[in-house]
C-alpha positions in Angstrom: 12.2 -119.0 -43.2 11.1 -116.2 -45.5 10.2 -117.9 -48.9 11.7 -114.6 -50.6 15.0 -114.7 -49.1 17.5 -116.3 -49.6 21.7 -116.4 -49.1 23.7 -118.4 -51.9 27.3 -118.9 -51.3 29.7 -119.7 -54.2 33.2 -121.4 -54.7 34.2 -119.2 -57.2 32.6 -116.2 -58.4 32.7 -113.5 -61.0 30.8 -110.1 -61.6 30.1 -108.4 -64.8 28.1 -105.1 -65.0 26.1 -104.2 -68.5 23.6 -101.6 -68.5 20.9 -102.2 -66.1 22.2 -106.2 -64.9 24.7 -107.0 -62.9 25.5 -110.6 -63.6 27.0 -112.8 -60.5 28.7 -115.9 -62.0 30.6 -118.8 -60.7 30.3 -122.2 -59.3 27.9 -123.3 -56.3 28.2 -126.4 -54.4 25.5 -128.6 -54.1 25.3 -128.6 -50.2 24.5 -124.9 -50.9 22.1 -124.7 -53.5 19.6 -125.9 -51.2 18.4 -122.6 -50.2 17.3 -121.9 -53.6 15.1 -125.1 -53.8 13.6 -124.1 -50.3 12.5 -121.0 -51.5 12.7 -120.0 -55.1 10.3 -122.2 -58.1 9.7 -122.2 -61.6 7.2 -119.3 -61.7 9.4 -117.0 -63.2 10.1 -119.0 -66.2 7.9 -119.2 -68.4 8.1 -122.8 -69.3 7.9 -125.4 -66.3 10.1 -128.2 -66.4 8.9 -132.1 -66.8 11.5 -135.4 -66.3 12.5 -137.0 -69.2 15.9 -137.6 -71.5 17.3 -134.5 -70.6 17.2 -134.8 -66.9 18.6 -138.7 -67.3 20.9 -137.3 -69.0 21.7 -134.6 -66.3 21.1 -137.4 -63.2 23.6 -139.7 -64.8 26.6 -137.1 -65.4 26.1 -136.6 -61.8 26.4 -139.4 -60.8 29.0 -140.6 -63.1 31.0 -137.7 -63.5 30.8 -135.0 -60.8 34.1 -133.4 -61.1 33.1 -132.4 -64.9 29.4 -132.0 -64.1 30.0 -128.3 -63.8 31.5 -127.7 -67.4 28.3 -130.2 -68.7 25.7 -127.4 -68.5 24.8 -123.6 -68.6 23.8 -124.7 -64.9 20.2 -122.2 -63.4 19.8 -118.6 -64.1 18.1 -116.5 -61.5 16.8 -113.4 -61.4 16.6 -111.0 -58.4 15.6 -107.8 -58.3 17.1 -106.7 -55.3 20.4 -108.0 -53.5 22.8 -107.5 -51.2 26.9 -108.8 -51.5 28.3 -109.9 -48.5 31.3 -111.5 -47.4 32.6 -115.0 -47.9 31.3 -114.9 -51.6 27.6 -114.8 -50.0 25.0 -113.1 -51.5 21.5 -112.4 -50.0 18.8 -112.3 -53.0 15.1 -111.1 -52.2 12.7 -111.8 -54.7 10.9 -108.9 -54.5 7.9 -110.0 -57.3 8.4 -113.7 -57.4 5.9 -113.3 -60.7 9.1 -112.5 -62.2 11.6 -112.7 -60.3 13.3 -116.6 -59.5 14.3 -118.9 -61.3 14.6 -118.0 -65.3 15.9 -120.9 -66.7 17.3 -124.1 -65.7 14.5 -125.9 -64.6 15.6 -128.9 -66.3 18.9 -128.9 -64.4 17.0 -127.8 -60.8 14.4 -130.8 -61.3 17.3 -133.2 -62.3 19.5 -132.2 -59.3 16.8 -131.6 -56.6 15.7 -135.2 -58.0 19.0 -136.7 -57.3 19.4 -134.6 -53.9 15.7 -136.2 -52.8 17.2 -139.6 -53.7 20.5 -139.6 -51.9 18.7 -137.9 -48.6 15.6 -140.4 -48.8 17.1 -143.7 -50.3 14.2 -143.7 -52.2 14.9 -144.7 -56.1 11.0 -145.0 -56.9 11.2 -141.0 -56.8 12.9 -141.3 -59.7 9.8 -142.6 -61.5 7.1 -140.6 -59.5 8.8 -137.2 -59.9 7.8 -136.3 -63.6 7.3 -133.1 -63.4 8.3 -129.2 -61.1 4.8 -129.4 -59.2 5.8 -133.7 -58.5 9.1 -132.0 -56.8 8.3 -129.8 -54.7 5.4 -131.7 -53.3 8.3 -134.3 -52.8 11.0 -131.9 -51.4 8.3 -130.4 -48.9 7.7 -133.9 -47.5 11.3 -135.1 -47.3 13.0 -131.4 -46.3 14.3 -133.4 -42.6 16.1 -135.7 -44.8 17.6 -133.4 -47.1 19.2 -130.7 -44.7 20.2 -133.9 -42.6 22.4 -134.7 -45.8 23.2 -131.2 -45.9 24.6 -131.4 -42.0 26.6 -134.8 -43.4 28.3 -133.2 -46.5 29.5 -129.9 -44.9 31.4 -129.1 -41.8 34.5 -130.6 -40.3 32.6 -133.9 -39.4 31.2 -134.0 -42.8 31.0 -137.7 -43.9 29.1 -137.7 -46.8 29.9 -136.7 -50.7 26.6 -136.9 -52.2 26.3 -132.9 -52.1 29.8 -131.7 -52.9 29.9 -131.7 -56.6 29.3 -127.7 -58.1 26.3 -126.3 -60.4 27.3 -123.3 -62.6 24.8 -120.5 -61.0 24.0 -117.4 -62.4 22.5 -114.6 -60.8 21.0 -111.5 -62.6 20.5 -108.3 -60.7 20.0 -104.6 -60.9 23.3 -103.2 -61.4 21.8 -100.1 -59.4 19.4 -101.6 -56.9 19.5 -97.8 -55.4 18.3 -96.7 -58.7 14.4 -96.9 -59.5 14.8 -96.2 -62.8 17.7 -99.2 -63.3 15.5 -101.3 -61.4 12.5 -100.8 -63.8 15.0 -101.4 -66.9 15.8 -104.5 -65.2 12.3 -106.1 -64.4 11.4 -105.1 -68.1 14.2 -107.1 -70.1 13.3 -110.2 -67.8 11.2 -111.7 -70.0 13.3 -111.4 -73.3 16.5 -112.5 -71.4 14.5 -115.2 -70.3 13.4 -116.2 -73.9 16.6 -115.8 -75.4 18.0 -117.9 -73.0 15.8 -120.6 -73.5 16.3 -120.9 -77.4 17.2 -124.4 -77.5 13.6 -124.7 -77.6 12.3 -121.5 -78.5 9.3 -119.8 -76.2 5.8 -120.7 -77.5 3.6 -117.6 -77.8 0.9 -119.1 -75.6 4.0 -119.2 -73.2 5.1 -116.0 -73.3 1.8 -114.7 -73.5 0.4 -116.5 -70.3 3.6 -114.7 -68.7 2.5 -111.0 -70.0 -0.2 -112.3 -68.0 -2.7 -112.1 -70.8 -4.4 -115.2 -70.0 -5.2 -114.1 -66.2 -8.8 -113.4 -66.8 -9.6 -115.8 -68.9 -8.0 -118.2 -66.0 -10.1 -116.6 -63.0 -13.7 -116.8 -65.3 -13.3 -120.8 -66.0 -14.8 -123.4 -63.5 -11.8 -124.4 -61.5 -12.0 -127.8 -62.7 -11.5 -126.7 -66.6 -8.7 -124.2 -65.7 -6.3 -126.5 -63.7 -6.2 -128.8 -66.7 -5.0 -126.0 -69.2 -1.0 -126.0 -70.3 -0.9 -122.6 -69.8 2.8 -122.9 -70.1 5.0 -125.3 -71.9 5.7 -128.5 -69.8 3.2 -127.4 -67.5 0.4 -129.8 -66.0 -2.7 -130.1 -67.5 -3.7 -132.0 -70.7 -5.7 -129.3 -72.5 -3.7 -126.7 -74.6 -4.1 -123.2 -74.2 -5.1 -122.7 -77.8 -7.8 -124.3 -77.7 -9.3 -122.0 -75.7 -8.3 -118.9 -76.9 -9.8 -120.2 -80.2 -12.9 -120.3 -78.9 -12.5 -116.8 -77.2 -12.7 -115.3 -80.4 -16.0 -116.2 -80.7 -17.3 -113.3 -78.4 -14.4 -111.2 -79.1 -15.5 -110.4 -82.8 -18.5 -109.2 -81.9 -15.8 -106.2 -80.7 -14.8 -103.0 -82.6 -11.3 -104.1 -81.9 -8.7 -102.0 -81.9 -5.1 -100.6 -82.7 -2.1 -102.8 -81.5 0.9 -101.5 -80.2 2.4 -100.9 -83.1 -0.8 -99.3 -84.7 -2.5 -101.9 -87.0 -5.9 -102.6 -86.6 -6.8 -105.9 -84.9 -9.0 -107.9 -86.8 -10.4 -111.6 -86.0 -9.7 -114.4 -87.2 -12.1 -115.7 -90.6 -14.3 -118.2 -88.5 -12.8 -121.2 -89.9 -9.5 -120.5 -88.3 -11.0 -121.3 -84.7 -10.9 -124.8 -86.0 -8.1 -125.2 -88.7 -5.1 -122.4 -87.9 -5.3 -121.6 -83.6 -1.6 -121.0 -84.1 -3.4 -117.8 -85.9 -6.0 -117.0 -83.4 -3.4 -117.3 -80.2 -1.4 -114.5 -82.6 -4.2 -112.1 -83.3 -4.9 -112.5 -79.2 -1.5 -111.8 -78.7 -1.4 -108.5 -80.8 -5.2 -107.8 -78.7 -4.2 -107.8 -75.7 -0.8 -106.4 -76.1 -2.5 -103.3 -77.2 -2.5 -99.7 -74.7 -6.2 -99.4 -75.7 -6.9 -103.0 -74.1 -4.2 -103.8 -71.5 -1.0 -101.7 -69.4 2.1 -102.3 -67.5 1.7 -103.4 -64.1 4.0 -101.0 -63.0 7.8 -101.1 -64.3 7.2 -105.5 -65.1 7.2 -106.7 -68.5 3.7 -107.7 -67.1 0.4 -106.1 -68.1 -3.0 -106.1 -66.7 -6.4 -106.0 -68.8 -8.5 -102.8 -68.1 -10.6 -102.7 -71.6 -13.9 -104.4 -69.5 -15.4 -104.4 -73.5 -12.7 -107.3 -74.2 -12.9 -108.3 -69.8 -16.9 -109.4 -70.9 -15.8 -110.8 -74.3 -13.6 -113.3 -72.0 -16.3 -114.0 -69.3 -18.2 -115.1 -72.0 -15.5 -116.8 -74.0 -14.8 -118.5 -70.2 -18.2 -120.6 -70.6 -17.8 -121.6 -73.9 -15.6 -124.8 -73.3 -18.9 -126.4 -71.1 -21.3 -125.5 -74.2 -19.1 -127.1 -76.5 -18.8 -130.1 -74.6 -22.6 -130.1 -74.6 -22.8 -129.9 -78.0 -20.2 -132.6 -78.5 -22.5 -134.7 -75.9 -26.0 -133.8 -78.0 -24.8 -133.8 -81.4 -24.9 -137.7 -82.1 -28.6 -138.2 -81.0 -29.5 -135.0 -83.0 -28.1 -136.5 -86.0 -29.6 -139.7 -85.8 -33.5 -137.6 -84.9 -32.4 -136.1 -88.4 -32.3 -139.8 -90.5 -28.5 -140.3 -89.8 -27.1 -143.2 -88.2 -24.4 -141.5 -86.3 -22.7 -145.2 -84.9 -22.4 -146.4 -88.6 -20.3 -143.6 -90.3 -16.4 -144.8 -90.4 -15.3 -141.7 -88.4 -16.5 -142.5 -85.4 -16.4 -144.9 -82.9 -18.3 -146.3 -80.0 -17.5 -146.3 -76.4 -18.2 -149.6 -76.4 -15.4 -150.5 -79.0 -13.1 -148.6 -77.0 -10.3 -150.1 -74.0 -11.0 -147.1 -72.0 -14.3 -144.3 -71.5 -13.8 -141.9 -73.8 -14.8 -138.4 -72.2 -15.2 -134.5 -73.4 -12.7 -132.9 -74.1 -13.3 -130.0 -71.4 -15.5 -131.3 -68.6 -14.6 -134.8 -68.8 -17.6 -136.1 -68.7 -18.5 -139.9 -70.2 -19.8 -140.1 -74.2 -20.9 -142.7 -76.0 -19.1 -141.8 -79.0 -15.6 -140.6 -80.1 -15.5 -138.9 -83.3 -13.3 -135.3 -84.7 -14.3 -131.7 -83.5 -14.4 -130.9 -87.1 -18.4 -131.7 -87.0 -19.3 -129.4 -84.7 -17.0 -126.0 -85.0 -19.4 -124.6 -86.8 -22.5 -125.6 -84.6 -19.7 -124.2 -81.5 -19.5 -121.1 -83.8 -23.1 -120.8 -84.0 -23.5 -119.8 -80.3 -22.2 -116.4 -81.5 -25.7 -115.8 -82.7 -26.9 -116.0 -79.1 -24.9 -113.4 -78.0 -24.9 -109.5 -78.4 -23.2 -106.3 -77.5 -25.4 -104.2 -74.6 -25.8 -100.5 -74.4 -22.4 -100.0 -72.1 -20.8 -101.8 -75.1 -20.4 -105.4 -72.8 -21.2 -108.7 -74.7 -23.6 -110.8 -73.1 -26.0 -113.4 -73.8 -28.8 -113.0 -75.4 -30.5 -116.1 -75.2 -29.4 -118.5 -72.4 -27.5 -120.8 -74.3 -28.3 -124.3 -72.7 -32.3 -123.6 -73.0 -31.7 -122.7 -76.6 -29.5 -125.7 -77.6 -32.2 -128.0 -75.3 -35.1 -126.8 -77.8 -33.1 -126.0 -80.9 -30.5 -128.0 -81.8 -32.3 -131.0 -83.1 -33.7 -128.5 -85.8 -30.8 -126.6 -86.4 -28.6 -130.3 -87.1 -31.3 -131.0 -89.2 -30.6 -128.1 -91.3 -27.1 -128.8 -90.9 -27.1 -132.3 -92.7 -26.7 -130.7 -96.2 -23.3 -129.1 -95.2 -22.1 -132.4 -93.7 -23.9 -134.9 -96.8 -22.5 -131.8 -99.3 -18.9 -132.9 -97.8 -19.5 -136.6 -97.3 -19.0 -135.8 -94.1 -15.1 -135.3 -94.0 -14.4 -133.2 -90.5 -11.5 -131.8 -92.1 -13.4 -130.4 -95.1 -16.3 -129.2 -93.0 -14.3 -127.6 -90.1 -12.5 -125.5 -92.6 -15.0 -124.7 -95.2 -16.2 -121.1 -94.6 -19.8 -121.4 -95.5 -20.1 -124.0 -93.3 -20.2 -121.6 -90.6 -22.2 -118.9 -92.8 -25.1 -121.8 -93.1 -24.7 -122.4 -89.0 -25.0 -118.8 -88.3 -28.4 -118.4 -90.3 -29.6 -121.9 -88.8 -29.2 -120.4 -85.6 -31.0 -117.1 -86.7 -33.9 -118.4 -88.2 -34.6 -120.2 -84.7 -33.9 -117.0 -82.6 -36.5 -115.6 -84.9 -39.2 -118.3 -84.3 -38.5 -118.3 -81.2 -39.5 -114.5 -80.4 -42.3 -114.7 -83.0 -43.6 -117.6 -80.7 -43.4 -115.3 -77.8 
């Protein structure tokens, strides 16, 4: 089976021509929806899908209610860019760029009914529970595809003797309404991504989303350890238990080392005041946004609503940014015992609390590693902003280390807490108050200076 191909058949069917899409509407029958679940995923939409009310909801009208199921929901949207009609009210769809090109919204309704389709073919109710979210699926649906098309065979054909897939799923199908026409074909790949935002209003798009479909996060993604960037939401509903904006937070760190430039629209990018890595990322994900968006920075991959990153100023600012989330970790790890070498008692102050105290081990927040204490990020941001002294810009205008920055915090960061215990005594040490005080950071900054300076005087 080619993964890219596919033929849907419909029971009724409609076509309506705007522009550059063709739109191909009607009513599907469950039995032959299965194609689509074979081949086409969630990729395409920016926002994966996870169980929950919605898809109960879906399941039980189903269930309850088939012969109104159809008139229930706007049913799956999918996007093809190239198609062919044929007869019977079949139509073959090849995803040509499955980046962009699948399903665009609907995921809800696809998990919902490829859950109840995995049910009826397997007997198997506990799916219900272990299916929570696209990726749970499809790991299911691979393992139990014998049992579904032997449904299929039982609810179709003149021996059918089975009803479980004969109730209909409103389908629509976007296409080129030229597929013979480059130029349509490009108009079509480009509104994509707004048709699939406008579509998905009920729970509007987040930036981070729609970004990390522009594919602005991709090199951010391929610089992080493996084990850091499969536990990113890089999408809404996606896996992973760490949220995108954390991270691009902490990219700006290297980034404003830059002479950043014009947007698209011709505004100079500026970063973010460094308090807002800690206090308003909603900002920083907007300012990256604008970044990378920009001709000077990033281009169309061709006629997608895609774009690829070929500024290699901003490509080093991110390999850098890519290893910050292990040295903030080690920070988070060091800071207690660096405190207490400075006359604190780090296990006595009321905002923290001991592993011990704790039901479960508490762990970092990137690596995951064990630490004895739990307490709020708002302590360290500005130590985390400090490592921006250990970088620099080279000659060929790359940032890079200057100092390695696991030696330097080894030897340094006992002195440099030290220093740092009149910003947290001058706010009694409220996180909130320190993580968004500017001169925090000012003071970190010229901690970390000072000891650069030492340091080569030393040598």
């Amino acid at each position: 089976m080619d993964p890219n191909k596919i033929i849907v058949r419909y029971e009724q069917v409609a076509e309506q021509v705007e522009g550059p899409v063709r739109r191909i509407i009607g009513f599907v029958r469950a039995a032959n929806m299965l194609t689509l679940f074979d081949a086409a995923d969630l990729e395409a939409n920016p926002r994966s899908a996870k169980a929950g009310p919605v898809t109960v909801a879906i399941s039980e009208s189903i269930e309850k209610t088939p012969e109104t199921f159809p008139f229930k929901t706007k049913g799956v949207l999918v996007g093809a860019s190239d198609y062919d009609a044929l007869d019977r009210k079949r139509y073959e769809l090849r995803f040509v760029n499955p980046r962009i090109e699948g399903i665009l919204d609907g995921g809800h309704n696809m998990l919902a009914i490829g859950t109840h389709i995995l049910v009826a073919a397997t007997g198997d109710e506990r799916l219900r529970q272990k299916i929570k979210r696209w990726s749970d699926f499809k790991d299911a649906w691979h393992e139990n595809r014998a049992a579904v098309h032997a449904l299929k065979r039982a609810s179709t054909g003149e021996d059918a003797n089975s009803e479980e897939l004969n109730f209909l799923v409103p389908l629509e199908i976007l296409v080129p309404s030229d597929v013979e026409d480059n130029g349509v074909v490009d108009q079509f790949n480009n509104s994509l991504l707004d048709i699939c935002a406008a579509r998905n209003n009920n729970h509007e798009l987040t930036l981070e989303t729609r970004a990390n479909k522009k594919g602005f996060y991709e090199e951010l993604r391929k610089a992080l350890p493996p084990s850091i960037a499969a536990r990113i939401e890089w999408k809404s509903n996606e896996s992973g238990d760490i949220r995108v904006r954390d991270l691009i937070a902490l990219s700006w760190i290297p980034l404003s080392l830059l002479a950043l430039p014009h947007d698209e629209d011709g505004r100079k990018v500026e970063p973010p005041v460094p308090q807002n890595i800690y206090r308003n990322k909603g900002e920083c994900v907007k300012l990256f946004d604008r970044l990378m968006g920009s001709p000077a920075v990033s281009k169309p991959t061709g006629g997608e609503y895609t774009r690829e990153l070929h500024n290699e100023a901003v490509r080093s600012a991110l390999r850098i940014a890519a290893s910050l989330p292990v040295l903030y970790d080690k920070i988070y790890i060091d800071f207690p015992a660096a405190y207490n070498k400075a006359d604190g008692k780090f296990g006595k102050l009321d905002i923290v609390k001991m592993a011990k105290d704790m039901h479960s081990q508490p762990l970092s927040h990137f690596t995951e590693e064990p630490v004895e204490y739990r307490y709020p990020d708002g302590l360290i941001m500005p130590l985390v902003y400090g490592l921006k002294a250990l970088m620099r810009v080279s000659k060929a205008g790359a940032v890079e280390w200057a100092e390695d920055p696991v030696d330097f915090l080894d030897e340094h960061l006992d002195t440099i807490v030290k220093k740092y215990r009149v910003i947290l005594d001058a706010f009694s040490l409220d996180p909130q108050k320190i993580g968004k005080n500017e001169g925090s950071y000012a003071y970190v900054i010229d901690a970390f200076e000072t000891e650069i300076l030492r340091r080569a005087h030393r040598v």
